[in-house]
N, C-alpha and C positions, 0 to 999 in steps of 0.2 A: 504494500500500500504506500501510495508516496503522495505524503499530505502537502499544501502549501501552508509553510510554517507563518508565512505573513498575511494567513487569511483565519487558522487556528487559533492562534493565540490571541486577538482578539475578540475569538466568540468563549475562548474558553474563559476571559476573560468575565465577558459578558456572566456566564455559567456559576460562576462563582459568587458573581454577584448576584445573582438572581437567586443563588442556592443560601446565602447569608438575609437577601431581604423577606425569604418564604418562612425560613425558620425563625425570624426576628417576631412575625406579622404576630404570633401568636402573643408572644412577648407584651408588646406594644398594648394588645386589648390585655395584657395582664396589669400591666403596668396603669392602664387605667381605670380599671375595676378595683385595683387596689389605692388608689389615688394618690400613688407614686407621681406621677403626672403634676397633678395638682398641685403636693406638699412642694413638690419645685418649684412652681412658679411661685408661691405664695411665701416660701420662706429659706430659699432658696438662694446663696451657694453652701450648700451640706455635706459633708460627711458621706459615705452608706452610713456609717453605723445613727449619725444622726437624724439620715431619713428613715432608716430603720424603726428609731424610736419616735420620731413622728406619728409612723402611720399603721404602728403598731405591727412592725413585721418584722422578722428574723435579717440578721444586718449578712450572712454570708450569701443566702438568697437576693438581698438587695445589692449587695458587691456584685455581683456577678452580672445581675439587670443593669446596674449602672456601665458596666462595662460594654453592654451588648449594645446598649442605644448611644454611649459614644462613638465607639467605632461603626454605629452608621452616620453619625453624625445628626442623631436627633436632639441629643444635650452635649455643654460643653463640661468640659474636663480641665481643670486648673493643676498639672500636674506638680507646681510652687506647694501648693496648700491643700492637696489632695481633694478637693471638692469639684462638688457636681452642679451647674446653674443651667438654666432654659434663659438663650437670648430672648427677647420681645417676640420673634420670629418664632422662633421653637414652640417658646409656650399660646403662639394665634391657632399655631396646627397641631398642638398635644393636649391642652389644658384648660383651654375657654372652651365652654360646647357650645355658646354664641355667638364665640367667632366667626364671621364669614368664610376664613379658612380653615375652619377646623377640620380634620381628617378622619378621625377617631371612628366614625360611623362606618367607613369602610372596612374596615379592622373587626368588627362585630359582623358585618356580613361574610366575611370570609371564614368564618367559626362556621356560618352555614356551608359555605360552598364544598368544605371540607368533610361536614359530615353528609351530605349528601353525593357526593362522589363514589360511593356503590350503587344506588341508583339512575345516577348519568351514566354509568359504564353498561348499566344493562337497557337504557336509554339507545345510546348508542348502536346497541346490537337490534333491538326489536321496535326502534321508528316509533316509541311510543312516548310521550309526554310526562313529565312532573309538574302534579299539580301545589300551585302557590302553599297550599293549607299542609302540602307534605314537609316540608320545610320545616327546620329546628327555627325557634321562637328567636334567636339570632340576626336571622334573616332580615327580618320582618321590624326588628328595632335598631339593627342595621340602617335597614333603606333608610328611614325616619330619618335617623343621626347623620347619615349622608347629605342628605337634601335639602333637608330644614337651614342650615345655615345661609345657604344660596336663597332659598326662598324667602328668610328674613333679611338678607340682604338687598335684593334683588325687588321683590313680587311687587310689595307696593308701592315702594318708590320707582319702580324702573318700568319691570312687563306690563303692569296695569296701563299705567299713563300712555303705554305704544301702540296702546289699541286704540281705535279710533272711537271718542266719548264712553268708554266704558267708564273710566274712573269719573267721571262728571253722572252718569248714570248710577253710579254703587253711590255717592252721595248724598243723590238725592232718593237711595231707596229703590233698589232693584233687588231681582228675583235668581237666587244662581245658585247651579249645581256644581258638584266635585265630584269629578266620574271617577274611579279608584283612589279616592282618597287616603288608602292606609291609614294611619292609625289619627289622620286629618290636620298634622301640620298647616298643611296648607288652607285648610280652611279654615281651622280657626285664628289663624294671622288674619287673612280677610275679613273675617267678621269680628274682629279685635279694630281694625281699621274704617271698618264703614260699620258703624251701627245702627244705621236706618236702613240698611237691607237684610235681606234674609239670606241664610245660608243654609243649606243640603249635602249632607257629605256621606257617598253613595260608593259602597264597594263589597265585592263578593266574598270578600272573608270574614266572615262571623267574628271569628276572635279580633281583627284589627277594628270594627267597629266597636264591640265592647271597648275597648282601648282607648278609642277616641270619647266617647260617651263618658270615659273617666276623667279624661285629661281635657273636658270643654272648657272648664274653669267656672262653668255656672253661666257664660256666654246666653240671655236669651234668645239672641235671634239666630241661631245654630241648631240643628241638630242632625244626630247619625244613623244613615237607615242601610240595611243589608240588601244590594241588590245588584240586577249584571246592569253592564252597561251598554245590551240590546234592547234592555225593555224596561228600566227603572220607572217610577212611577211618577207622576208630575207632568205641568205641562206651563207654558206660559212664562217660559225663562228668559231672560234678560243676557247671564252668560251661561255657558255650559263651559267646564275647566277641565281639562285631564292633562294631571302632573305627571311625568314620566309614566304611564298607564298604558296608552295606545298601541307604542310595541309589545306590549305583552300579552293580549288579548288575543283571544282564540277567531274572534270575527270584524277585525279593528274597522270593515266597511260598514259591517252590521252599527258598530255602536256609533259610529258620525252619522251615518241615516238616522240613528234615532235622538240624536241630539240635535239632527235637521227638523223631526219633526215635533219635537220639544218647547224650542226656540221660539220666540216671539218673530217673526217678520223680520223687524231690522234689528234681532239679536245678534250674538257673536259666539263661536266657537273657539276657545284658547288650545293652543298645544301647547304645551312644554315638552320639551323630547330632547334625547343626550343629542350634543353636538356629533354631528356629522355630517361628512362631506358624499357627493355622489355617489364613490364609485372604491373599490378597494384602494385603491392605489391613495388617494385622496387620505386615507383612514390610518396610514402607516405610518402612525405619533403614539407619543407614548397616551394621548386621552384615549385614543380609538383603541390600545393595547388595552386598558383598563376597562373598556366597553366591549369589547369583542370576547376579552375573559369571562367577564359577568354575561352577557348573551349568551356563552354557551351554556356556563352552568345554572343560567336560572330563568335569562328571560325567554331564548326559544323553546325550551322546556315547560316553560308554564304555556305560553301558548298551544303549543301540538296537545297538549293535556285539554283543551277547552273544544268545543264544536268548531267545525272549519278548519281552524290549525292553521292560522295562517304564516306564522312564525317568520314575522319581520323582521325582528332580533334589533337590538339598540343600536345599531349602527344602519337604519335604514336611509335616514339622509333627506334631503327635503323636498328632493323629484318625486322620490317613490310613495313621501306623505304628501304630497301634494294629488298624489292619484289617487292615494284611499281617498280622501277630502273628497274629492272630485264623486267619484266612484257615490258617495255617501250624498252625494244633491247638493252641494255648493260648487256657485260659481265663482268665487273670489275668495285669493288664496294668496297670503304676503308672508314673506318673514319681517315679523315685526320688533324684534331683539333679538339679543346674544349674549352671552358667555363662554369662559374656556370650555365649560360640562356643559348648556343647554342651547336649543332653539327656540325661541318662543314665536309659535306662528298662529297665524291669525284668516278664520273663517269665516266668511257671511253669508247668506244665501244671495 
């Protein structure tokens, strides 16, 4: 076998480093569950042994975490005085969960991907689907912790206002659903925001709506109802919303038709949907690498599990939504924002 050593040794490069951030990942959600994270940023340059004593955990189990996340370089290491601090940086992406760039939440979903990975392999073999509900509880507070940040950052200062009078509409009192809501970040920001409209926050998994129903805060004008998002119940909407939902859906044309027939006249349909470009080529970045991961293991999987199967996967890109839309009875079709992670586009009939 005759390798070319100047094309090897940079993927093995690669290898290692991929082999060091897989085993770290776990870490990471350890280190925030134990609120190692935290005790840093908040009192923070320490010891192990002093964070140890902090956060009430054993200081040779803590030596050893403090080691792991310096040499990825997610806290700093003062090797004068032996302590451990989180720059401003470190601690926007380890330690605030309201951060806008908090990271954390991904780290909780891959708890899921992992344990579900004997069922993708037999996925794999027999073309059959994983459905959302099969998923370890991970998953599911995962997504949440992912997204929510963007979405308090973003939703009502930026996506709303790009629609055309939607926010001038939520003001004065409009009518709006949340098609896959999960556990309803997203709606109850909106109805935190506009409280002279109503809100509906509408998803087929049981348990994430309980969830949501706990976590309304007492919000009147909100509430969470279990349903798909072919045929949810209501009419007479103002907006219809679906937060990263649409590629995961077993019949993504079925549920725009039925948010077309939903809708008031001159309502509006929102997407939210991961950033993506056309075409593969287009997708060969490290966002589309973190999207194309999570599509396998979880979002064309949930889809092929549902009726249809149409298994768009998170990297379907804005041409190919633009035909569901289309496909689904609207004729006007924008992107109307952006982010590093989302599209925000925008539907009218």
């Amino acid at each position: 076998m005759n390798l070319d050593m100047t094309k090897l040794e940079p993927l093995l490069g690669t290898i290692v480093s991929e082999l060091g951030a897989a085993a770290n990942a776990s870490l990471v959600l350890t280190g925030e569950r134990l609120g190692l994270w935290r005790a840093l940023a908040e009192s923070g340059p320490l010891t192990s042994g002093e964070l140890a004593t902090t956060t009430g955990t054993r200081e040779r189990y803590v030596r050893e975490w403090l080691a792991s996340q310096a040499s990825s370089g997610f806290l700093t290491y003062d090797a004068a005085t032996d302590r451990f601090s989180l720059s401003p940086e470190q601690a926007a992406v380890f330690a605030d969960e309201d951060s806008p760039v908090s990271m954390t939440g991904g780290f909780h979903s891959l708890a899921a991907v992992y344990d579900a990975q004997p069922k993708l392999e037999e996925a794999f073999r027999n073309g059959h689907g994983i459905r959302w509900g099969d998923h370890c509880n991970c998953l599911f507070c995962g997504v949440e912790r992912f997204y929510r940040p963007g979405y308090k950052a973003n939703l009502i200062a930026e996506w709303l206002p790009a629609l055309d009078g939607v926010s001038d509409k939520l003001k004065r009192g409009a009518k709006v659903a949340d098609v896959g809501c999960g556990h309803g970040a997203s709606t109850i920001l909106m109805a935190e925001a506009f409280p002279k409209s109503k809100f509906v926050g509408i998803d087929f998994h049981e348990e994430s709506i309980s969830h949501a129903r706990e976590h309304a805060n007492g919000l009147p004008n909100v509430r969470f109802e279990t349903g798909r998002a072919q045929d949810f119940a209501g009419s007479g909407f103002d907006l219809v919303a679906m937060f990263d939902a649409l590629h995961d859906m077993g019949d993504p044309v079925g549920a725009v038709a039925h948010a077309r027939k939903v809708l008031k006249p001159d309502g509006t349909l929102m997407l939210a949907e991961p950033m993506a470009g056309d075409s593969l080529a287009d997708n060969l970045n490290p966002v589309g690498r973190v999207y194309y991961a999570f599509s396998t293991a979880v979002c064309v999987p949930t889809s092929l599990s549902q009726e249809v199967g149409a298994g768009l996967g998170a990297q379907a890109g804005e041409k190919r939504l633009a035909e569901v839309v289309r496909k689904g009875g609207f004729t006007r079709f924008r992107r109307a924002a952006e982010t590093p992670f989302n599209l925000i586009l925008e539907a009218r009939p």
